[in-house]
C-alpha positions as CSV (number, residue, x, y, z in Angstrom):
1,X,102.6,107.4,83.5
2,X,99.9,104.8,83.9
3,X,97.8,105.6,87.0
4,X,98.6,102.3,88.9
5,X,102.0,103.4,88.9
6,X,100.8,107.2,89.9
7,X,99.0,105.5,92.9
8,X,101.8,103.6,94.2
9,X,103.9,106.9,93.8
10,X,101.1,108.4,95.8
11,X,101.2,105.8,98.8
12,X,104.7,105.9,99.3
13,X,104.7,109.4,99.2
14,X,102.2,109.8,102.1
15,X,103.9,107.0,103.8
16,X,107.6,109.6,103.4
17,X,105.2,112.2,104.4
18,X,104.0,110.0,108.0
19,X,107.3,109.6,108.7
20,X,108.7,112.7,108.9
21,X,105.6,114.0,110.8
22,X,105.0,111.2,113.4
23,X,108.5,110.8,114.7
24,X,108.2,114.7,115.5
25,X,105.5,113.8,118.1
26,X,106.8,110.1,119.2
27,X,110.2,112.1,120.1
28,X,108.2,114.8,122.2
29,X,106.6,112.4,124.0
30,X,109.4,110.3,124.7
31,X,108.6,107.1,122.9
32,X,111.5,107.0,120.9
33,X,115.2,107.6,121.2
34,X,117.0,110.6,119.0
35,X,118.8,108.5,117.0
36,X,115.2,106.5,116.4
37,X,113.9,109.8,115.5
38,X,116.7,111.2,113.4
39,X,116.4,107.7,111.3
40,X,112.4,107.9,111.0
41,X,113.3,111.5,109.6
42,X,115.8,110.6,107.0
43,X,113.9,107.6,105.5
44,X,110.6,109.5,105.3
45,X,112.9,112.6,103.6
46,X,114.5,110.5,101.0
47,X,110.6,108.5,100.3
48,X,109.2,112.0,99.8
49,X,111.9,113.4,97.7
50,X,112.1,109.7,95.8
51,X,108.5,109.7,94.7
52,X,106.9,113.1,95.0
53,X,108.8,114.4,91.9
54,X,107.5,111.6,89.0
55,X,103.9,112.7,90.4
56,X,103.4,116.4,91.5
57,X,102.7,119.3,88.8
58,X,105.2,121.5,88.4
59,X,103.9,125.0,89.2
60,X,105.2,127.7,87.3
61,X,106.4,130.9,89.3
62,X,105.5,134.4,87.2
């Protein structure tokens, strides 16, 4: 994998990351609504889980 693609990978996985962090606390503190929240949560899920896998080692268990 050429490392401008691994970078890109890279951003939008922090970005999945952000948003299934942030919402967390915007929802606490009552700046968004639950379905705002639950949204925020499923697009940073799917961001996370659509990127993270072409770019993080596997570690081997045993």
């Amino acid at each position: 994998m050429s490392p401008v693609i691994k970078r890109i990978l890279q951003f939008i996985s922090i970005c999945g990351i952000v948003l299934t962090v942030a919402p967390s606390f915007a929802f606490f503190a009552g700046l968004i609504n639950r379905s705002t929240y639950l949204d925020a949560m499923l697009l940073g899920t799917v961001m996370w889980f659509g990127t993270a896998v072409f770019w993080v080692k596997g570690v081997e268990l045993g």
